[in-house]
mmCIF file as Biopython writes it, N, C-alpha, C and O atoms, coordinates in Angstrom:
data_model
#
loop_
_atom_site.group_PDB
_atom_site.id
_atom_site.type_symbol
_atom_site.label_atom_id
_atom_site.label_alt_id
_atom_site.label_comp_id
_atom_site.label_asym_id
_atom_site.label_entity_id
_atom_site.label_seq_id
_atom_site.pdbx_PDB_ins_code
_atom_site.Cartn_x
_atom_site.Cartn_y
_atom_site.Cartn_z
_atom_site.occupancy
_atom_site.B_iso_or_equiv
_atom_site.auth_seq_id
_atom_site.auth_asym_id
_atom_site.pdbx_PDB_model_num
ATOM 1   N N  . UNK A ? 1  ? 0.858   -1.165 0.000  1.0 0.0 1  A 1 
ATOM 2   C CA . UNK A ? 1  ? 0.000   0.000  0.000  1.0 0.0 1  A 1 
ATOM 3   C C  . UNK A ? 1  ? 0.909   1.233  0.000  1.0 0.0 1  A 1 
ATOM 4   O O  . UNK A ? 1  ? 1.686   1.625  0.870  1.0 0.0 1  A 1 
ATOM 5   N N  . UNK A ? 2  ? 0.610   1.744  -1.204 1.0 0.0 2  A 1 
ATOM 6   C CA . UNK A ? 2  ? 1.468   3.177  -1.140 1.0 0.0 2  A 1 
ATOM 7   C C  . UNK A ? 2  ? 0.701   4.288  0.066  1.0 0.0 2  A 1 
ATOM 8   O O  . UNK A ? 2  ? -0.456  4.050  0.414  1.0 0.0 2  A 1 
ATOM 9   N N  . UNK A ? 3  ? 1.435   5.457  0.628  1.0 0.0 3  A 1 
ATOM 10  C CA . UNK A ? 3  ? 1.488   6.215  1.139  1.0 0.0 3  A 1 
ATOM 11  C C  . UNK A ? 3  ? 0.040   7.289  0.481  1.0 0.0 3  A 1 
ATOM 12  O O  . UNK A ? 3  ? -1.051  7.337  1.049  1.0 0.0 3  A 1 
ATOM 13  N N  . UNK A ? 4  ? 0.320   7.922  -0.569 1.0 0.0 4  A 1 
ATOM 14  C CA . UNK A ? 4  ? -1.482  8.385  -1.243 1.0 0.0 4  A 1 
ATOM 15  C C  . UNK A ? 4  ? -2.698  7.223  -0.764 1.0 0.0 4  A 1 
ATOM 16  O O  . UNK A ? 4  ? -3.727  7.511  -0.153 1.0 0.0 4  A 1 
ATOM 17  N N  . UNK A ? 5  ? -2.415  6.280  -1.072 1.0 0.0 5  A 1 
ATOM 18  C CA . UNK A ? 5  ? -3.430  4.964  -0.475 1.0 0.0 5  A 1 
ATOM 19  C C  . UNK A ? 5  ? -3.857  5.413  0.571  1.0 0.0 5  A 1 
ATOM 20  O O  . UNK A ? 5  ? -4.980  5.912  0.637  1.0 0.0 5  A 1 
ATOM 21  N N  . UNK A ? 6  ? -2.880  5.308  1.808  1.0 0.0 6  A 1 
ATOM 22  C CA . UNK A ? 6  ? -3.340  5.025  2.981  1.0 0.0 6  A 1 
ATOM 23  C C  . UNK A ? 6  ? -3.798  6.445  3.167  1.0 0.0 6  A 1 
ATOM 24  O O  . UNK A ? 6  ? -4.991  6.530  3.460  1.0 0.0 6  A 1 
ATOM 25  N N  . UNK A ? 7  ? -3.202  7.480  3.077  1.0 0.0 7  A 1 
ATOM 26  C CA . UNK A ? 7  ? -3.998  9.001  3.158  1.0 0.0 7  A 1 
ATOM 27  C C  . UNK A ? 7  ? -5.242  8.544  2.689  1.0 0.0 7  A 1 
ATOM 28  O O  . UNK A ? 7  ? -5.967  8.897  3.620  1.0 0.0 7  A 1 
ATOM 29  N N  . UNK A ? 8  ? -5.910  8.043  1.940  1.0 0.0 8  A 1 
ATOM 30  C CA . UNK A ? 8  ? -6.932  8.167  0.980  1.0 0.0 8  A 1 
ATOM 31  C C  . UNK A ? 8  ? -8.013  7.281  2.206  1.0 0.0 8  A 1 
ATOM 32  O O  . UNK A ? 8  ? -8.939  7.825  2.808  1.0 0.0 8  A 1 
ATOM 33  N N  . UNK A ? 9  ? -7.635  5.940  2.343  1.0 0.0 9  A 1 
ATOM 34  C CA . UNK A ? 9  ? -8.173  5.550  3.426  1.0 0.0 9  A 1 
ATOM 35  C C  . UNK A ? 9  ? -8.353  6.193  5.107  1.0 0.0 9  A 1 
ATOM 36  O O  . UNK A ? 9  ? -9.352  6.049  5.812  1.0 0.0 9  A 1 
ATOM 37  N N  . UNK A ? 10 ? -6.990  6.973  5.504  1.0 0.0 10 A 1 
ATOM 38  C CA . UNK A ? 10 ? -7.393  7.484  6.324  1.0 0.0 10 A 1 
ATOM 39  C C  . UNK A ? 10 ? -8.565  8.600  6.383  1.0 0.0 10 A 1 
ATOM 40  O O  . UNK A ? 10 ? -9.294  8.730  7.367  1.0 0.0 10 A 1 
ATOM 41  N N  . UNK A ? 11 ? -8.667  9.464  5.102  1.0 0.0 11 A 1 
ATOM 42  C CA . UNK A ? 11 ? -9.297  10.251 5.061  1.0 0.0 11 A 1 
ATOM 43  C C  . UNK A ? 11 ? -10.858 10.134 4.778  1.0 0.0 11 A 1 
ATOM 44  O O  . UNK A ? 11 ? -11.738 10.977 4.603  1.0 0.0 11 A 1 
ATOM 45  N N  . UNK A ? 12 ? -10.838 8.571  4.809  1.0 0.0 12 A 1 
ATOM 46  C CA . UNK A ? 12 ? -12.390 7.990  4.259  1.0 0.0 12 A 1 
ATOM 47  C C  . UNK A ? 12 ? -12.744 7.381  5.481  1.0 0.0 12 A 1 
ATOM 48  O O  . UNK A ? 12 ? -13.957 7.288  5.671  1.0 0.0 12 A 1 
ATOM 49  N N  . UNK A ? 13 ? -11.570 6.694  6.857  1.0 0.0 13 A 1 
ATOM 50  C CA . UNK A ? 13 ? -12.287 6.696  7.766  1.0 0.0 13 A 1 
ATOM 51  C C  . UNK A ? 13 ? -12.468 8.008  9.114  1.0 0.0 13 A 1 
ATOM 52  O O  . UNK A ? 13 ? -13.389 8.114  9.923  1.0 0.0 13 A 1 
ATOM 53  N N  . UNK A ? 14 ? -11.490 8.696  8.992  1.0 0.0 14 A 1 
ATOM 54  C CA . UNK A ? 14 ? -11.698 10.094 9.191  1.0 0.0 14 A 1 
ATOM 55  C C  . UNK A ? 14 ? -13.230 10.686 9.008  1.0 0.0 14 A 1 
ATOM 56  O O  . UNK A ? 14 ? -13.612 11.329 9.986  1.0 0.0 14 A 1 
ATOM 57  N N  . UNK A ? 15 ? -13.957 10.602 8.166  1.0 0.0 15 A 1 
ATOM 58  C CA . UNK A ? 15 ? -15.300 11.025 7.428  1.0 0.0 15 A 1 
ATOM 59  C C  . UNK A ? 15 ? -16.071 10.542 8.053  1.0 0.0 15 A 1 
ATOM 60  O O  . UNK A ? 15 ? -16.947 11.184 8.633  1.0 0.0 15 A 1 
ATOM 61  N N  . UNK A ? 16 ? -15.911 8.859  8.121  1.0 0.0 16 A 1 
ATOM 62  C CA . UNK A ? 16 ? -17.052 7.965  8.539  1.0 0.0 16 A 1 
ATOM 63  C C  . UNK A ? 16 ? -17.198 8.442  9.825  1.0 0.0 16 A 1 
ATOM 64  O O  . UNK A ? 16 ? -18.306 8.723  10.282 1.0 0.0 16 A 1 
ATOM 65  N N  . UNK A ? 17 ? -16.008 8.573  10.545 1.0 0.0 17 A 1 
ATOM 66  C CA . UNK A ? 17 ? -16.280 8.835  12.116 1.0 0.0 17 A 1 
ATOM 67  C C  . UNK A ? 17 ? -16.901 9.690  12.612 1.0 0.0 17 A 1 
ATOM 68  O O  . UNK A ? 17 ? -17.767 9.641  13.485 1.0 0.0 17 A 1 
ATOM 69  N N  . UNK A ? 18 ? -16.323 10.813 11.869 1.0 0.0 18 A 1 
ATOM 70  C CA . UNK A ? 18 ? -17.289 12.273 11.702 1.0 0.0 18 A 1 
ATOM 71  C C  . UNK A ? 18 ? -18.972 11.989 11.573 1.0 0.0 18 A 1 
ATOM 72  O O  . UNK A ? 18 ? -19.822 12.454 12.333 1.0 0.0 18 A 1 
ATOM 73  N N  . UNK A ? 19 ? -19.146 11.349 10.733 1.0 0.0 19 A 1 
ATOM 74  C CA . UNK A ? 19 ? -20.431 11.214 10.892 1.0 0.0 19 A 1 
ATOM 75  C C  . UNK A ? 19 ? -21.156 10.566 11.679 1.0 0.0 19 A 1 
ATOM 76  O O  . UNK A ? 19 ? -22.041 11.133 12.320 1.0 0.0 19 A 1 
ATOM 77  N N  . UNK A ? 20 ? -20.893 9.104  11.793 1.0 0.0 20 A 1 
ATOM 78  C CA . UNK A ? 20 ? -21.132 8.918  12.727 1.0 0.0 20 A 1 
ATOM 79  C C  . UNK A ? 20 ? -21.257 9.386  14.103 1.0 0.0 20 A 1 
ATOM 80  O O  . UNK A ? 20 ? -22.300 9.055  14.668 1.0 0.0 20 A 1 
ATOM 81  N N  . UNK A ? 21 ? -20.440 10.069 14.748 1.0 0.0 21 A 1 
ATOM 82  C CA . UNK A ? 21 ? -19.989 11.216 15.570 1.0 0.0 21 A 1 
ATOM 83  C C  . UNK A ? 21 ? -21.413 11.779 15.772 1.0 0.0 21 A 1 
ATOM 84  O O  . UNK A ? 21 ? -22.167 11.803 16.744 1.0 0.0 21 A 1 
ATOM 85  N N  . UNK A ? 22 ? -21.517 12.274 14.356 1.0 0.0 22 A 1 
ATOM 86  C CA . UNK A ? 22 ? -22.180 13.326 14.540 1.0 0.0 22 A 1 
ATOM 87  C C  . UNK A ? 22 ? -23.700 13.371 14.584 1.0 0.0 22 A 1 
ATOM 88  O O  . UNK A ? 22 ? -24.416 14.308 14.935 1.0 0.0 22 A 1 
ATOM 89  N N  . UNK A ? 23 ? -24.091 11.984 14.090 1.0 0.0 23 A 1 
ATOM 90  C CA . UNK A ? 23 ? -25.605 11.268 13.768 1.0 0.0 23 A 1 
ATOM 91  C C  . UNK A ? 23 ? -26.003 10.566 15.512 1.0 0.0 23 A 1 
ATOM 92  O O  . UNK A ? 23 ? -27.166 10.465 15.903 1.0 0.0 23 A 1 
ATOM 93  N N  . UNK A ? 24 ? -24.824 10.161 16.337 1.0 0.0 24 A 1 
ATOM 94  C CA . UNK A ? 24 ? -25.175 9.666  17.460 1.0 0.0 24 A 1 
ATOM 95  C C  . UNK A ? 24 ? -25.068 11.015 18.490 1.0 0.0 24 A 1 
ATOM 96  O O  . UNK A ? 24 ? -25.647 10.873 19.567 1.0 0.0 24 A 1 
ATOM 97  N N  . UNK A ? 25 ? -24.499 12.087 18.297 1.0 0.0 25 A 1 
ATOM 98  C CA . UNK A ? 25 ? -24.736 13.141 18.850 1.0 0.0 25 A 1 
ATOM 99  C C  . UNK A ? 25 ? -26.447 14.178 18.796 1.0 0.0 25 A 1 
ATOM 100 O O  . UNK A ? 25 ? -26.973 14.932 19.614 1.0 0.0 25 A 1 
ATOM 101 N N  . UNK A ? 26 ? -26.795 13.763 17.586 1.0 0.0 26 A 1 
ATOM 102 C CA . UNK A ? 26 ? -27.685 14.354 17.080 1.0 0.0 26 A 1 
ATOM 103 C C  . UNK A ? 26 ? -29.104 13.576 18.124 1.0 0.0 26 A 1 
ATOM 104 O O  . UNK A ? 26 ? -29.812 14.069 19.002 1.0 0.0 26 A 1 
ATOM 105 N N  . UNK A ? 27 ? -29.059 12.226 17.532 1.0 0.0 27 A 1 
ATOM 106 C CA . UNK A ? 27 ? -29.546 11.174 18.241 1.0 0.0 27 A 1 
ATOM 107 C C  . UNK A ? 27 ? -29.835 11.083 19.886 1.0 0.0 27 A 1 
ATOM 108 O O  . UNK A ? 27 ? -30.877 10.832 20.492 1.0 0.0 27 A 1 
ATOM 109 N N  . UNK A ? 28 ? -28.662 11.348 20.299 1.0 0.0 28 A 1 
ATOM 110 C CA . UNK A ? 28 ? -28.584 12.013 21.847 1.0 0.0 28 A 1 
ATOM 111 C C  . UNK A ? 28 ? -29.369 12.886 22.867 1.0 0.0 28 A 1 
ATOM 112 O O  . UNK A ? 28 ? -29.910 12.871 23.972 1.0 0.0 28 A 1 
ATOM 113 N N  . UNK A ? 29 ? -28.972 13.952 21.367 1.0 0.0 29 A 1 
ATOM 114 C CA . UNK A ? 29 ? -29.799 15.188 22.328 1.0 0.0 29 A 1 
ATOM 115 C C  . UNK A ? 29 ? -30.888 16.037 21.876 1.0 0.0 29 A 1 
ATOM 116 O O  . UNK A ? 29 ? -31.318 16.958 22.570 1.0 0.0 29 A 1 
ATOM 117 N N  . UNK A ? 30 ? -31.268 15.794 20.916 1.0 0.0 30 A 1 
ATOM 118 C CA . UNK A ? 30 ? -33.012 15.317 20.439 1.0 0.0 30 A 1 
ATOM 119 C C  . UNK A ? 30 ? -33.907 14.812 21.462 1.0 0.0 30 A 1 
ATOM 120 O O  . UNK A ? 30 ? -34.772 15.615 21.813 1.0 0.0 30 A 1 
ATOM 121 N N  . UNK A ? 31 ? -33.909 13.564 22.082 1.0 0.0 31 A 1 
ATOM 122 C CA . UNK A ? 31 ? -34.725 13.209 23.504 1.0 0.0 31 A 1 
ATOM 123 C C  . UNK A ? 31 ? -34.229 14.408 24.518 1.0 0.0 31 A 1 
ATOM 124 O O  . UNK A ? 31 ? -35.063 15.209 24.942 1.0 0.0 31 A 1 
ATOM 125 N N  . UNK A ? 32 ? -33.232 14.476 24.788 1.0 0.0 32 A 1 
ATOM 126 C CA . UNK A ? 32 ? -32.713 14.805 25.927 1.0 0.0 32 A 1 
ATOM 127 C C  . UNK A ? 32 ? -33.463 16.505 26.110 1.0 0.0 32 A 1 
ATOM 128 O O  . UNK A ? 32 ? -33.739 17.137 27.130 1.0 0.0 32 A 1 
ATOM 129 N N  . UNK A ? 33 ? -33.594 16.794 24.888 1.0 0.0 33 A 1 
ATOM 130 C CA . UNK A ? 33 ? -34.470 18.349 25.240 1.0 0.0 33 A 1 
ATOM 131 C C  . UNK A ? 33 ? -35.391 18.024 26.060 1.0 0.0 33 A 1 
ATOM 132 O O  . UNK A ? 33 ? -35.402 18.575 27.160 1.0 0.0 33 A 1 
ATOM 133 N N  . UNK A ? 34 ? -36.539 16.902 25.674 1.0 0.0 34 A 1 
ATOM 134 C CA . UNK A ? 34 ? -37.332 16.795 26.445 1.0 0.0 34 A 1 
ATOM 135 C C  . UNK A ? 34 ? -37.485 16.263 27.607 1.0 0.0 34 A 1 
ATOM 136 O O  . UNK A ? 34 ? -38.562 16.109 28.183 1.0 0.0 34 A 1 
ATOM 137 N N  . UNK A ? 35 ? -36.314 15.931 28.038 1.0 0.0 35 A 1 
ATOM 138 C CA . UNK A ? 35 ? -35.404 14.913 29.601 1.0 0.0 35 A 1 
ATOM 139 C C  . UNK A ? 35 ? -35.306 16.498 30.219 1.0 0.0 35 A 1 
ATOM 140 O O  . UNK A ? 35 ? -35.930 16.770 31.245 1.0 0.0 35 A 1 
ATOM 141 N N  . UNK A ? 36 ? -34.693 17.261 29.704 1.0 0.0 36 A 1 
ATOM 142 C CA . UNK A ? 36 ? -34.377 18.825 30.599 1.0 0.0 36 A 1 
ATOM 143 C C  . UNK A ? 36 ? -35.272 19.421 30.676 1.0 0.0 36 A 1 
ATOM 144 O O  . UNK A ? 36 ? -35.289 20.109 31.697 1.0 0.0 36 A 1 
ATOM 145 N N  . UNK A ? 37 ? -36.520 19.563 29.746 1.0 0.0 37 A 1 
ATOM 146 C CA . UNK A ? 37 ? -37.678 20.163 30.409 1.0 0.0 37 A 1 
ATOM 147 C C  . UNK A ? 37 ? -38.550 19.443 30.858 1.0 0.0 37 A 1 
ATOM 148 O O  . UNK A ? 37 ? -39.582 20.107 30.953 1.0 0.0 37 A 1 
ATOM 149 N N  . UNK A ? 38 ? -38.753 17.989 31.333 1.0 0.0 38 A 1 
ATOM 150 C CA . UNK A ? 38 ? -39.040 17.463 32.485 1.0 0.0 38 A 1 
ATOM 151 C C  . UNK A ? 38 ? -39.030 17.598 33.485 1.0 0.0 38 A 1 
ATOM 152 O O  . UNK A ? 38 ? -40.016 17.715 34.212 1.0 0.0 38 A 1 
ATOM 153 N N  . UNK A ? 39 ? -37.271 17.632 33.960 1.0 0.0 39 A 1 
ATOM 154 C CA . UNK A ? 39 ? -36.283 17.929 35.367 1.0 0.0 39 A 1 
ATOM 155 C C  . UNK A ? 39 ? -37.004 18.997 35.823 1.0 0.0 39 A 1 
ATOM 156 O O  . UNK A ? 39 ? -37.787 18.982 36.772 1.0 0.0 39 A 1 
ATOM 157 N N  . UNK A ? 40 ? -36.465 20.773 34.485 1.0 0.0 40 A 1 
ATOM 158 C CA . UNK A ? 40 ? -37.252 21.312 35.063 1.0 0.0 40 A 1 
ATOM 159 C C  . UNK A ? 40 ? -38.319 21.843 35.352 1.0 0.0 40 A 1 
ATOM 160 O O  . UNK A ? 40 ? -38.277 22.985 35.811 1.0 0.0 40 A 1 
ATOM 161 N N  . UNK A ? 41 ? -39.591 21.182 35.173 1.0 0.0 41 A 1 
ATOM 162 C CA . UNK A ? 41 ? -40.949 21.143 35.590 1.0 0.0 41 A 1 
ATOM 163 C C  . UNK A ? 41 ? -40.741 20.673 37.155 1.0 0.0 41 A 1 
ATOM 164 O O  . UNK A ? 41 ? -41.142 21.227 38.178 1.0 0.0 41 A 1 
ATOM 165 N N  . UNK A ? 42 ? -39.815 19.202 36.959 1.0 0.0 42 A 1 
ATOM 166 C CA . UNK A ? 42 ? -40.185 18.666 38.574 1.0 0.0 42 A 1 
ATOM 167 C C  . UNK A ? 42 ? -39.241 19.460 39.618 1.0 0.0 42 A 1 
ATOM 168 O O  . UNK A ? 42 ? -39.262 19.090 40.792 1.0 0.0 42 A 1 
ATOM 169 N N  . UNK A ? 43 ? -38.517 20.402 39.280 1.0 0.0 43 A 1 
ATOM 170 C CA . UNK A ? 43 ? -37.548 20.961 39.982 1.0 0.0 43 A 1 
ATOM 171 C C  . UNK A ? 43 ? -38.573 22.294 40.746 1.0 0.0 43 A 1 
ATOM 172 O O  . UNK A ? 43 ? -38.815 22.589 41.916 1.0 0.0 43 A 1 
ATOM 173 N N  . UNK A ? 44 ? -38.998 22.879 39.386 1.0 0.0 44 A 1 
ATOM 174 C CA . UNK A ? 44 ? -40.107 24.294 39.838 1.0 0.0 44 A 1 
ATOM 175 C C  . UNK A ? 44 ? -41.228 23.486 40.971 1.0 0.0 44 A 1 
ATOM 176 O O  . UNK A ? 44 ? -41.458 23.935 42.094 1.0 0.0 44 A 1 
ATOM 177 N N  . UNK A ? 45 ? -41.637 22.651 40.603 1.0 0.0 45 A 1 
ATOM 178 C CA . UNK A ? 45 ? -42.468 22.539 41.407 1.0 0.0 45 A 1 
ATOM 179 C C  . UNK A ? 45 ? -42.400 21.673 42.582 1.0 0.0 45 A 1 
ATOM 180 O O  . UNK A ? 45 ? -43.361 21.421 43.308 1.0 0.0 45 A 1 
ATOM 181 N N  . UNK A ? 46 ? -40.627 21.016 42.802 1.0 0.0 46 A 1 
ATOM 182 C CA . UNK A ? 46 ? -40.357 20.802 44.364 1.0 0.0 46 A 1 
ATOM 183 C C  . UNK A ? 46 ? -40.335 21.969 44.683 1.0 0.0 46 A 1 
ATOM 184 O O  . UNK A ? 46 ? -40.590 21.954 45.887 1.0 0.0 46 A 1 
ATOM 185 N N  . UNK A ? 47 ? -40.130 23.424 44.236 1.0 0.0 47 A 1 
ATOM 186 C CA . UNK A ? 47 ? -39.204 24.523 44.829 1.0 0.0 47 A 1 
ATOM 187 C C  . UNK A ? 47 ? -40.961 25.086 44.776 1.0 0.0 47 A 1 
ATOM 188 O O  . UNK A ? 47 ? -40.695 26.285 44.857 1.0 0.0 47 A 1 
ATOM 189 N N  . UNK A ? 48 ? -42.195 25.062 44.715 1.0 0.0 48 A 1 
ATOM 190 C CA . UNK A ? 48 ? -42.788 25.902 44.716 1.0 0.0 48 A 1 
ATOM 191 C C  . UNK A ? 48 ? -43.355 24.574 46.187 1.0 0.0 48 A 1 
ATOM 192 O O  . UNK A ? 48 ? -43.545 25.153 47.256 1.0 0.0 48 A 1 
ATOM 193 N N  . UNK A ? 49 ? -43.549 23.286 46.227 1.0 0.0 49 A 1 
ATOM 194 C CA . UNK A ? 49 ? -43.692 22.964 47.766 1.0 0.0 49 A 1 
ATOM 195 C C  . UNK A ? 49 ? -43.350 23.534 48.789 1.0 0.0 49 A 1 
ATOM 196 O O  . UNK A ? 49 ? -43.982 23.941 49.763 1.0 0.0 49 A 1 
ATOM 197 N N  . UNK A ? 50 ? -41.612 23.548 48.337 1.0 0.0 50 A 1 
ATOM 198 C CA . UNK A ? 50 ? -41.230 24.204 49.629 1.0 0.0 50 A 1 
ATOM 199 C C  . UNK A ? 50 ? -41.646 25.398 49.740 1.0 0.0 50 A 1 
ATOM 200 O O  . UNK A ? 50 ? -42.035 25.538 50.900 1.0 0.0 50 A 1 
ATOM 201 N N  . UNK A ? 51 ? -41.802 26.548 49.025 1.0 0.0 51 A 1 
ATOM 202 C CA . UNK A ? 51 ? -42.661 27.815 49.231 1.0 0.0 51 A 1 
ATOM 203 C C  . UNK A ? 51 ? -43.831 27.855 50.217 1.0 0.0 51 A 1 
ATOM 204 O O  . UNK A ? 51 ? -43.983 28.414 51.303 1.0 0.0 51 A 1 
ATOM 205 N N  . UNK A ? 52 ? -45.006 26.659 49.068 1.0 0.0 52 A 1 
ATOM 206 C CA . UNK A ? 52 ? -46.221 26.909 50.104 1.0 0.0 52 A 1 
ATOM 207 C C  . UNK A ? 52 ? -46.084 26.201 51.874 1.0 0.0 52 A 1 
ATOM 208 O O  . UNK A ? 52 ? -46.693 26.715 52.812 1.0 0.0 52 A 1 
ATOM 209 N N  . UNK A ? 53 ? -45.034 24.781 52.053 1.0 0.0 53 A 1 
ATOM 210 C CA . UNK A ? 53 ? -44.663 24.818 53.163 1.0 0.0 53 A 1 
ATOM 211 C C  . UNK A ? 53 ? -44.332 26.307 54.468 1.0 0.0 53 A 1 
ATOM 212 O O  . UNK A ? 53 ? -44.956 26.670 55.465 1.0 0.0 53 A 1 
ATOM 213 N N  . UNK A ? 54 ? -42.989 26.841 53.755 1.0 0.0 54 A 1 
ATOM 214 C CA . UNK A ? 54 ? -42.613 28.095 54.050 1.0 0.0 54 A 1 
ATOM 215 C C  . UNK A ? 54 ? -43.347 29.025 55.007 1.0 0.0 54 A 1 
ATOM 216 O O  . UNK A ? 54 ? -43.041 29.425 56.130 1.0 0.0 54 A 1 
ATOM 217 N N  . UNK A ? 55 ? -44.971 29.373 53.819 1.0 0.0 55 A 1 
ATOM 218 C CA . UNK A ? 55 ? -45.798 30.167 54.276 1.0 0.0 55 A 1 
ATOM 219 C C  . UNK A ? 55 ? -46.528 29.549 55.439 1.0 0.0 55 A 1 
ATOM 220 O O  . UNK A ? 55 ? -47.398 30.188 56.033 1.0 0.0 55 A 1 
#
């Protein structure tokens, strides 16, 4: 394997990774928006218990 070769391959799995990378990143945090505005729903409204406790 000449030297252009293996550039050529590195640079084709270089790519793949990237994408991949970037399709399981995507994948990730797509749900996860709706995981953080879950939290904070249940967060506001431990913090508004403790309020009406408070009073």
């Amino acid at each position: 394997m000449t030297n252009r070769e293996l550039l050529i391959n590195v640079r084709r799995w270089m790519t793949a990774s990237a994408i991949i990378v970037t399709a399981t990143l995507a994948f990730a945090l797509v749900p996860g928006c709706n995981t953080m505005e879950g939290a904070g729903k249940d967060v506001e409204s431990a913090g508004e218990s403790v309020q009406d406790a408070a009073n």
